[in-house]
N, C-alpha and C positions, 0 to 999 in steps of 0.2 A: 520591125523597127530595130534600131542599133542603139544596143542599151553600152554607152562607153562605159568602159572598164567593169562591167558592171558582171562576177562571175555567178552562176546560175544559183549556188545556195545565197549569195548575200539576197539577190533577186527574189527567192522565196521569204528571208527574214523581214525585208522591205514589204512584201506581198503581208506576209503578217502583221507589222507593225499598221500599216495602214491600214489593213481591215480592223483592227482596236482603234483607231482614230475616229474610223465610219461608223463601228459599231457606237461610242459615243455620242458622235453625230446625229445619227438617223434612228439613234431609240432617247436622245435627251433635245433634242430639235423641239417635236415635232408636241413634246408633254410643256417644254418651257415655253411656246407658241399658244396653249393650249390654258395655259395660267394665266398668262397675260389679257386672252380676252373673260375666262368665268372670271377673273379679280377686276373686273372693271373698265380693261383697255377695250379702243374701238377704232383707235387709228389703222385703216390696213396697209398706207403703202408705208409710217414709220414698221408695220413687222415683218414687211419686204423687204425694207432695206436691212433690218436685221439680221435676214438670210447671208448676208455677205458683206456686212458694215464692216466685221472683224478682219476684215484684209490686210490691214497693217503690221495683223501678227505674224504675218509670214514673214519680213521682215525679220526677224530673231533668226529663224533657223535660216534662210540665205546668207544673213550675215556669221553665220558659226561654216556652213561650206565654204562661202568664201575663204575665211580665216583660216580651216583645217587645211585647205588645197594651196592655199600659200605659202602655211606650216611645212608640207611634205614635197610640193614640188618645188618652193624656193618663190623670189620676187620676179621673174620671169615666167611662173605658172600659166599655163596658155586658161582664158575662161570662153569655154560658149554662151555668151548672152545670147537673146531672143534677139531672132533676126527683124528686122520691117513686115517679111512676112506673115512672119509666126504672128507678130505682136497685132494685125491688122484682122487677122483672124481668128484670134485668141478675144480680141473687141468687140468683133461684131456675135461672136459663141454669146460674152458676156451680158452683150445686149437680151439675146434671147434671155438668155439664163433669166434676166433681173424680169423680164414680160413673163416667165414664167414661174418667179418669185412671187409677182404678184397675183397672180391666177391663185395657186396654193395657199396665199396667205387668204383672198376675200374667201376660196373655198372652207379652210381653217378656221373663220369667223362665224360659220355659219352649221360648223359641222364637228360630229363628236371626235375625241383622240379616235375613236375605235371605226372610223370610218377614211382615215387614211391607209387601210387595208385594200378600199377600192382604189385610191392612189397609186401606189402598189402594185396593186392588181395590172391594173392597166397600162403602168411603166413598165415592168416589166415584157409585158405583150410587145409593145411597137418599142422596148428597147431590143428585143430580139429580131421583132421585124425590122428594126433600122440599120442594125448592123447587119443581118443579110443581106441588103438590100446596098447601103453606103461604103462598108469595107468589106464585102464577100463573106463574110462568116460563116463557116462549114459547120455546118450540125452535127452531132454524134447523136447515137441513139439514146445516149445519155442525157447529153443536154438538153435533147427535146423531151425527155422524160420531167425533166430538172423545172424547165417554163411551162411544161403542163401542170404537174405538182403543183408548185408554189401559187401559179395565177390559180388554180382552182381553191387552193385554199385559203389565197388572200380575199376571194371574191366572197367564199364563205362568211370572210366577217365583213364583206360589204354590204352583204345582204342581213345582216344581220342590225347593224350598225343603225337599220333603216327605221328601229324601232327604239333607238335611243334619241331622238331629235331633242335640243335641248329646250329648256325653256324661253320662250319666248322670242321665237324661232318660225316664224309663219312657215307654212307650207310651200308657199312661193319662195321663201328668203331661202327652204331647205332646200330647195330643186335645182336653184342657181347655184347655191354650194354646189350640189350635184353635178352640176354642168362644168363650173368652172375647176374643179378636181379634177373632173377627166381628160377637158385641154390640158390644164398645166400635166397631164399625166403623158400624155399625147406628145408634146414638146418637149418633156424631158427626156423621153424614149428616144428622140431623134437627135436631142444635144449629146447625150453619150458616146452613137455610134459619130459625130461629127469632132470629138475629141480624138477621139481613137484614127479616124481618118487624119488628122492634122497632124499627129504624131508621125503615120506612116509618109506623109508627104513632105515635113520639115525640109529634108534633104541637108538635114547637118546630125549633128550624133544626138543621143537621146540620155541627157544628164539630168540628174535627181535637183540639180539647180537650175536646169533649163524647166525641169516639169512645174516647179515653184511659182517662178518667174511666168510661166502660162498663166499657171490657177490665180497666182496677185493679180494680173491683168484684167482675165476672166472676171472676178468680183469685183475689179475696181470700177470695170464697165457698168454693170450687174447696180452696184452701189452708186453710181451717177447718175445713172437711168432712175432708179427710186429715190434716189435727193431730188430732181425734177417733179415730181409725183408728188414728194412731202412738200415741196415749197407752192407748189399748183393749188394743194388742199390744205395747205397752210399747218400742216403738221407740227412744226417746229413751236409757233405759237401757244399750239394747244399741249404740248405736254407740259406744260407747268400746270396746266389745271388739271388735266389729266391724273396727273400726278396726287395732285391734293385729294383729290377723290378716289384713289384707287384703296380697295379695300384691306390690303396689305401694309397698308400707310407709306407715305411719301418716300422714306428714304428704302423700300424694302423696292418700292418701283424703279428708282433709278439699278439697284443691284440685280433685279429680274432681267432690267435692259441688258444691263453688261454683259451676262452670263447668257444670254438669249445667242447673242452675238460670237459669245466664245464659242458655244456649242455645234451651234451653226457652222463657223468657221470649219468644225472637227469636222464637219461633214465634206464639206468640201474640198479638203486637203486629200481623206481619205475618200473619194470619189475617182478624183485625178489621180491619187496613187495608185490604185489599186488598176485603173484603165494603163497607166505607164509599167506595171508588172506584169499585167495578166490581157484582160479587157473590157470593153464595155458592156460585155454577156455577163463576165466577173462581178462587174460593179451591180448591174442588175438584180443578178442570182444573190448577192452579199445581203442589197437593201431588204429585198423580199423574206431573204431566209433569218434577217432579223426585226421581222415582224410579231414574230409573239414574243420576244423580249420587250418589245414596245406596250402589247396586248396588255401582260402583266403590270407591268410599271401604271398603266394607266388605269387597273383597278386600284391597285395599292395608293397611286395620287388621286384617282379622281374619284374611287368607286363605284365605279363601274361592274358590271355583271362580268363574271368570266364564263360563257352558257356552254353548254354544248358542241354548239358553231364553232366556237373559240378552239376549245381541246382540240379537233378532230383537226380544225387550220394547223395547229402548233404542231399534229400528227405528218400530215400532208407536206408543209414548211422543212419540219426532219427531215422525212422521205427525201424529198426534191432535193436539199442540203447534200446529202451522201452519196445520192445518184450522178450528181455534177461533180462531184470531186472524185467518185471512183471512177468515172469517165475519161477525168484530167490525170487521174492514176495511170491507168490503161493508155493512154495515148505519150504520156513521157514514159513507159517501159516500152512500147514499142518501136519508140522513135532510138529510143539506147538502142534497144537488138539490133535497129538496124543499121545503125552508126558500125555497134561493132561489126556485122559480119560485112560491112562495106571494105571497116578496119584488115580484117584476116583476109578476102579477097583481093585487097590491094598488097599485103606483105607477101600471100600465096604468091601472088603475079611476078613480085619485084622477084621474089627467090629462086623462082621458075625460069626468070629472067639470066 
């Protein structure tokens, strides 16, 4: 894809700054989801739409590109908006995305923090299979070291996970959590490689305001789709009661919301960015390999056991992490070599010449 003006090291700081977005995202998600229902909440499609309610924050940073790009290129700054195309496909992505907002949330209702590891687990799988499969993605012996690793240690604490069910929590209520994790796991695997596809296909330049402008669509779809769901089940109604009974008390419920949403939000910025630097194998490998940061955080909130299973994942999780990026080491020093000696065989020739 054609990343405008966009030179290779800023490329890697953009690459960094977004995996710290995701990393907040996808290890503070998934614990603020996780409080909301032990303090009391039970609404599941109001903590779907929470998944991506925060879309209006994007808003701030589009309006600072805009403003910088006008600053430097003057009041005739050319802008690529989102074409009809993009925007049509960026909608129907979002749709999914919010069907699988909701899958994760009734999973999430019924299922411990430490059991989003089978999540995980399983996104990752068909996020590797989808992008082989929808944008050709070529394996290195790395990388497939990298999706073995990580799914086997994420699974580690899914099977473990199997012996924390919470209270009162029937067997049956735990199984459908069960089931509904592993679609929404299933669907996210395939929303990844279909962003990454929609990028290669735009067929206009690929700007850090055009990628914005996707992800606000994406959620805003995402966020309609689950306002339908909350007005269906009458959500809206019930959080004011909700509210009064939540055991962190009223005004600490509306602040849970808020932040539930920011966090969220973080995810999702850093998702898309991280697919518009790298890819959807990147975004992947990211969520997975910050899975024991999440492990952690959720003994420390929730106390929870950190056993055995746990360490040996966070072992596994490492491994996989090092394995993929000294791969991605290895493949941009090679691609340099051979730029350059393409370089000294073309000046050889000219001089020869």
């Amino acid at each position: 894809m054609e990343h405008q003006g966009l030179s290779a090291y800023m490329r890697r700081i953009l690459l960094l700054i977004n995996c710290l977005i995701l990393a907040v995202g996808i290890c503070g998600g998934p614990l603020m989801m996780r409080l909301y229902y032990v303090e009391g909440g039970s609404r599941i499609w109001l903590s779907s739409w929470l998944q991506t309610g925060g879309w209006p924050l994007t808003l701030v940073p589009l309006a600072l590109l805009y403003l910088y790009r006008r600053k430097i290129k003057g009041p005739d700054a050319k802008f690529y908006f989102i074409t009809p195309r993009i925007f049509i496909a960026s909608f129907i992505i979002g749709i999914a995305t919010g069907v699988d907002d909701f899958l994760y949330s009734w999973g999430g209702s019924k299922l411990p923090v430490s059991t989003s590891s089978l999540l995980l687990a399983a996104q990752l799988a068909f996020t590797a299979i989808g992008a082989f499969f929808i944008v050709k993605l070529k394996f290195t012996p790395y990388s497939t070291n990298a999706v073995v690793l990580l799914t086997v240690g994420a699974i580690l604490l899914g099977i473990r996970a199997n012996g924390d069910r919470p209270e009162g929590v029937t067997s049956k209520a735990y199984i459908l959590g069960f089931i509904m994790t592993l679609l929404a796991a299933a669907l996210y695997g395939v929303i990844l490689p279909c962003i990454e596809l929609m990028y290669l296909k735009a067929k206009q330049a690929i700007t850090a305001t055009l990628v914005l402008e996707i992800q606000m669509v994406m959620c805003f779809a995402a966020t309609a789709f689950c306002t339908v769901g909350m007005i269906a089940n009458k959500d809206f109604q019930a959080m004011s009661r909700e509210a009064k009974q939540f055991n962190l008390g009223e005004a600490r419920y509306y602040t849970v919301i808020v932040w539930t949403a920011i966090i969220w939000q973080c995810f999702f910025v850093g998702v898309i960015g991280v697919i518009y630097c790298s890819s959807s194998l990147m975004s992947g490998v990211m969520i997975a390999v910050l899975l024991p940061v999440t492990e952690v955080l959720a003994v420390i909130f929730f106390n929870e056991k950190f056993s055995g299973e746990k360490g040996l994942a966070l072992f596994l999780s490492l491994w996989g992490f090092v394995s993929y990026f000294y791969g991605e080491f290895r493949q941009t020093k090679k691609q340099k070599n051979k730029s350059s000696q393409t370089e000294i065989m073309a000046t050889t020739h000219t001089e020869s010449v």
